[in-house]
C-alpha positions as CSV (number, residue, x, y, z in Angstrom):
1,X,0.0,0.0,0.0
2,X,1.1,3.6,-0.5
3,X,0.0,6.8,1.6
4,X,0.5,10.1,-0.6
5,X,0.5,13.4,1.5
6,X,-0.9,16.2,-0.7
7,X,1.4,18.8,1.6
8,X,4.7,18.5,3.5
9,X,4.8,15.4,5.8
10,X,6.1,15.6,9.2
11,X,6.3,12.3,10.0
12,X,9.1,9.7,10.2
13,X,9.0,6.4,8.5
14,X,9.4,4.7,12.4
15,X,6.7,7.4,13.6
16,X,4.2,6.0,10.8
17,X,4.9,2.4,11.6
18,X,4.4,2.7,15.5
19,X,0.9,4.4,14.1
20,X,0.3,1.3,12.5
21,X,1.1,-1.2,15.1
22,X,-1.3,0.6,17.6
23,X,-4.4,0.1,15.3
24,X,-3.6,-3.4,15.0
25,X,-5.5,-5.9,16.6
26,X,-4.5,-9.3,17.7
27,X,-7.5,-11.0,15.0
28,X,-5.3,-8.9,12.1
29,X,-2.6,-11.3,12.5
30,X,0.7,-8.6,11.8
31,X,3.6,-10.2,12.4
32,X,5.8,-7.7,10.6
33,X,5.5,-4.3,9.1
34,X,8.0,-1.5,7.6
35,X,7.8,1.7,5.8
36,X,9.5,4.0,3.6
37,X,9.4,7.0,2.9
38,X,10.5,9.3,-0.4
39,X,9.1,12.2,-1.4
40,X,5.6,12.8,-0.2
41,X,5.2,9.1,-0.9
42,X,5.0,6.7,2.7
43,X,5.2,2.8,0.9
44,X,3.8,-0.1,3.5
45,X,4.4,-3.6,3.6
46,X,3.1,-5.7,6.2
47,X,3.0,-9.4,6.7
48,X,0.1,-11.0,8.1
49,X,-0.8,-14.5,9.2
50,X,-3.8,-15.5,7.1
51,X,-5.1,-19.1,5.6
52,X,-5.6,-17.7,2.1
53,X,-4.2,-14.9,0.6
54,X,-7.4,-12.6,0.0
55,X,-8.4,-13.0,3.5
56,X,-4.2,-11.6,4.1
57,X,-5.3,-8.4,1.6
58,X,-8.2,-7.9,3.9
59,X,-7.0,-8.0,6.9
60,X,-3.6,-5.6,5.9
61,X,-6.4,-3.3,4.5
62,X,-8.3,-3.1,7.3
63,X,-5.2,-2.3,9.6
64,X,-3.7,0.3,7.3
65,X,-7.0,2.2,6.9
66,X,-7.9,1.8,10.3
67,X,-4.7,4.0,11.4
68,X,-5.3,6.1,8.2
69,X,-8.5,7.2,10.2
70,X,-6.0,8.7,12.5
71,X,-6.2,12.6,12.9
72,X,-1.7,12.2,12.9
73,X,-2.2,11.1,9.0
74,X,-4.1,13.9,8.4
75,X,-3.3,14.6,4.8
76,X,-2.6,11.4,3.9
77,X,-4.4,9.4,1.2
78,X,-4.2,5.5,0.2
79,X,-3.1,5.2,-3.0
């Protein structure tokens, strides 16, 4: 997943990723996650436990625009 922000971002890449891992639930099955950051661009990959793959789309989804609803990300879209 990618975050775009449409103005200057303040955040670091380890500020966004503790974000993340407090919106996450034990059911969402993280076991790892890491951003990057370039440009106004914040790129997310996080692993998940999952028995299929879609359901392993779903639930990084849900965790991702779970945090987006965060007033910190303000200014932040999903790409």
């Amino acid at each position: 997943m990618r975050y775009c922000h449409t103005g200057s971002p303040s955040l670091t890449a380890a500020a966004i990723t503790d974000l993340i891992w407090a919106y996450a639930r034990p059911a969402d099955g993280v076991e790892h996650l890491r951003v990057r950051l370039s440009d106004r661009l914040a790129s997310i990959v996080i692993f998940v436990r999952a028995a299929e793959p879609d359901q392993a789309l779903v639930k990084a989804d849900s965790v991702v625009r779970r945090a987006a609803g965060s007033p910190v990300l303000r200014g932040y879209e999903i790409l």
